[in-house]
C-alpha positions as CSV (number, residue, x, y, z in Angstrom):
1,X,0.0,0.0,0.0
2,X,1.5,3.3,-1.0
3,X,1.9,6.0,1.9
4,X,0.1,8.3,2.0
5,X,0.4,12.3,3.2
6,X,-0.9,13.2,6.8
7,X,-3.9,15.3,6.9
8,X,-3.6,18.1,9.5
9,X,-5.4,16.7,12.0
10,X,-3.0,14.1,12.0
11,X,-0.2,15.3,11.0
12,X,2.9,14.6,13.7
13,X,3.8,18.8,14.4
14,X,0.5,20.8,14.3
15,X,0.7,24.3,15.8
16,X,-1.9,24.3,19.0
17,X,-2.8,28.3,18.4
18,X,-4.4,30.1,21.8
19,X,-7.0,32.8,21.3
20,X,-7.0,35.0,24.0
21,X,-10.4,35.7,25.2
22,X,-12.0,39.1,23.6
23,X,-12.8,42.3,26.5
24,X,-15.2,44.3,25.1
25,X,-14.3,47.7,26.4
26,X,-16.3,49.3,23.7
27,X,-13.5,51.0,22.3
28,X,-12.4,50.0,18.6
29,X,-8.7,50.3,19.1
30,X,-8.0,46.6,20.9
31,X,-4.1,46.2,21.9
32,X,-4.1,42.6,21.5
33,X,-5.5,42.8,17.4
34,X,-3.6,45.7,16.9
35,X,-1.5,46.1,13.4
36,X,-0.3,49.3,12.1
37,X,-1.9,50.4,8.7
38,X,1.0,52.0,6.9
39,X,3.4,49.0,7.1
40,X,4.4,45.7,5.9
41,X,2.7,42.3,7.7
42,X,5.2,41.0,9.7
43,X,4.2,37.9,12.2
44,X,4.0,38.8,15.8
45,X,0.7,37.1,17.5
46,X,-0.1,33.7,17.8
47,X,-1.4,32.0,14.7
48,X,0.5,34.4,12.1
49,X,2.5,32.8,9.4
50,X,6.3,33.9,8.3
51,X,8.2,32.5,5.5
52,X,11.4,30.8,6.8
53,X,14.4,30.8,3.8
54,X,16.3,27.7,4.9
55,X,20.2,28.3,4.2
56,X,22.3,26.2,6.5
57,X,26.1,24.6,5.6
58,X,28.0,23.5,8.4
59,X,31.7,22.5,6.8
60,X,34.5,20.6,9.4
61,X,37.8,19.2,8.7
62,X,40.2,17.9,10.8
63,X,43.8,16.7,9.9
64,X,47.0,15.2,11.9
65,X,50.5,14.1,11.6
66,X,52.6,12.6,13.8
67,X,56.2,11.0,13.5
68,X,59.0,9.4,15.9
69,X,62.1,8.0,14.8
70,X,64.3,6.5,17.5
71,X,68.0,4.8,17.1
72,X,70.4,3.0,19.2
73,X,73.5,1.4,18.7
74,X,76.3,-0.2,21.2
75,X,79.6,-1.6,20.3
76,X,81.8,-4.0,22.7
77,X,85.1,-5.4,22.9
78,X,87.7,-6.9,25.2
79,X,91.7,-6.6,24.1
80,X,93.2,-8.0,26.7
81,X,92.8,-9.2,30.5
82,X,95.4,-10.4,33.0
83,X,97.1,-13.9,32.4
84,X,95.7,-14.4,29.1
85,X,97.6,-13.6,25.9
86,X,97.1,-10.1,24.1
87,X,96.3,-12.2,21.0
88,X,93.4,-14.3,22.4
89,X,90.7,-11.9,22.4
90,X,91.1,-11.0,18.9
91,X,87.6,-11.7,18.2
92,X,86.0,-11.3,20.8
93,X,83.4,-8.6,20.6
94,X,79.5,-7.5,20.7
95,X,77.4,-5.3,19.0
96,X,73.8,-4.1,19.3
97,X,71.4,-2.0,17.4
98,X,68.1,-0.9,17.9
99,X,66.2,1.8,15.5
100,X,62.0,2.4,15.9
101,X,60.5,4.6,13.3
102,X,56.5,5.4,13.9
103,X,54.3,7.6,11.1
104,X,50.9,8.6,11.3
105,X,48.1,10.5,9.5
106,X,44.8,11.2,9.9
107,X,42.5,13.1,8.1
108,X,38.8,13.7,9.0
109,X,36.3,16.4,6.8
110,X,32.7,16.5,7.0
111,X,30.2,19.0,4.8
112,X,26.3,19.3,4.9
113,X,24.4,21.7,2.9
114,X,20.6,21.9,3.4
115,X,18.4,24.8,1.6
116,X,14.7,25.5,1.0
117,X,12.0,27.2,1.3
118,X,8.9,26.7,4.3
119,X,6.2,28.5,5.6
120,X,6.1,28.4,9.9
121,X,3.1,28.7,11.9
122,X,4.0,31.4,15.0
123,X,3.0,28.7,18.4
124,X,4.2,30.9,21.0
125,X,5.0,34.4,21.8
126,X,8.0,34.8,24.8
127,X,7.9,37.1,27.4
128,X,11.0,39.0,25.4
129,X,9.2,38.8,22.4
130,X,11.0,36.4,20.3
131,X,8.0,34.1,18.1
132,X,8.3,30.2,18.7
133,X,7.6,29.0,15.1
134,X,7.0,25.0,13.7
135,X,5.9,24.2,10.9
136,X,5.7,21.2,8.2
137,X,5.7,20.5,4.4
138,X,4.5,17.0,3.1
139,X,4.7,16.5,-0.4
140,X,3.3,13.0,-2.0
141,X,4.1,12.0,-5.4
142,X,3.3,8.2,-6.6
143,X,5.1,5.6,-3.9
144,X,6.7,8.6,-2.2
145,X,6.3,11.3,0.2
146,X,8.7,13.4,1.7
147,X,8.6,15.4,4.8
148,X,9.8,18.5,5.8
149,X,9.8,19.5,9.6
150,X,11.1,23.0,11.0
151,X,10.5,24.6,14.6
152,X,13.6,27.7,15.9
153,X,13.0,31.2,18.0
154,X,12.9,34.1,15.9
155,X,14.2,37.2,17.4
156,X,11.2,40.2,15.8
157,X,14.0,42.4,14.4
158,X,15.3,39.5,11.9
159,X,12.2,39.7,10.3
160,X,12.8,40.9,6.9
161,X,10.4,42.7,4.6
162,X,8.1,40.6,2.8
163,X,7.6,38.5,6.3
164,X,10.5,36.5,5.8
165,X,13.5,35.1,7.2
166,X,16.7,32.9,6.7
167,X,17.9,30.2,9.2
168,X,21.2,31.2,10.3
169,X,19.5,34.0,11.8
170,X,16.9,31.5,14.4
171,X,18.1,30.2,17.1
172,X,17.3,26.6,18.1
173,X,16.6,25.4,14.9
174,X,15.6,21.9,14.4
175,X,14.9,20.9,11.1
176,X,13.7,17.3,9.9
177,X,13.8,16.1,6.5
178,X,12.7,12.4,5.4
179,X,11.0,10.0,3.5
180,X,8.5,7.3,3.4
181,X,7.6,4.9,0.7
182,X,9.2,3.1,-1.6
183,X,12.9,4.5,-2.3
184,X,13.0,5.2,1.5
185,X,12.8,1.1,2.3
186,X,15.4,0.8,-0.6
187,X,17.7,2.6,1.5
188,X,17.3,1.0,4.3
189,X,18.4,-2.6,6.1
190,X,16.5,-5.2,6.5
191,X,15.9,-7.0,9.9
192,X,18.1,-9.9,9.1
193,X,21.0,-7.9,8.3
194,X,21.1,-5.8,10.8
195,X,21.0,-9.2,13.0
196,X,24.3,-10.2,11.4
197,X,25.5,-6.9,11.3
198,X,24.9,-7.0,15.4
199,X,26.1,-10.5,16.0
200,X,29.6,-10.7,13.3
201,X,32.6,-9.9,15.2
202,X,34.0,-7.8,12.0
């Protein structure tokens, strides 16, 4: 059976949005509904939408060399001792040599790359002011659906015109990309050789 995309009221990260109850004071300006008329939507209230340009690279390498060398060498002989002729110890001698030589290299690099494109739901407004926002993208075609997760803290003054803003600029970011279907299980290993995998010594 093919998979199939989640429908909202299902779907694994749905924003839980809180109204705040309405006080009729009778007066037609209300603080907590209030958006200026002469400027461009930005989110900032509970429910709001903002369009969140995903650019993140994270690039490491890590590289090491290391060499010893160590040599040794003694040399022995005996010319002559008491009673014995000068002649006797003509070949009589030692010699020992030692010589170590250790080399070593290691090199270590790792580079991920991630961009596009999601619209968040604002969850949560902080007492500071920064805008808790998740939100999720689930796109189906034939015997595969992907699925795009993304929640962070946006600070109000990264916001950039047009109600947007990129990643580097949210703090806490989690973001969640996979797959379900058909080329997802291809990737994948089966039970039994993950058993062997477990159980081989090698």
């Amino acid at each position: 059976m093919a998979p199939k995309v989640d429908l909202p009221e299902t779907a694994p990260v749905r924003p839980q949005v809180v109204m705040q109850p309405a006080v009729n004071n009778g007066s037609i300006f209300q603080s907590g509904q209030y958006r200026p008329l002469f400027e461009d939507h930005r989110a900032r209230l509970v429910g709001d939408t903002i369009t969140v340009q995903i650019v993140e690279k994270v690039a490491a390498s890590q590289q090491s060399t290391s060499t010893v060398d160590k040599s040794g060498s003694v040399n022995g002989s005996i010319s002559a001792l008491p009673f014995f002729r000068s002649n006797s110890f003509t070949r009589a001698s030692a010699t020992a040599a030692n010589e170590q030589a250790f080399e070593g290299k290691g090199t270590t690099a790792s580079q991920n790359t991630f961009t596009g494109t999601i619209t968040a739901t604002v969850t949560e407004v902080l007492p500071n002011g920064h805008l808790i926002v998740a939100g999720e993208k689930q796109i189906g075609v034939n015997q595969h659906v992907d699925v795009l997760r993304f929640s962070g803290q946006i600070d109000p003054r990264a916001i950039q015109p047009g109600n947007s803003v990129p990643s580097p600029q949210i703090a806490n970011v989690r973001i969640e990309q996979r797959g379900r279907g058909a080329q997802a299980e291809a990737q994948g290993i089966g039970w039994l050789g993950r058993f062997f995998l477990n159980v081989l010594p090698m």
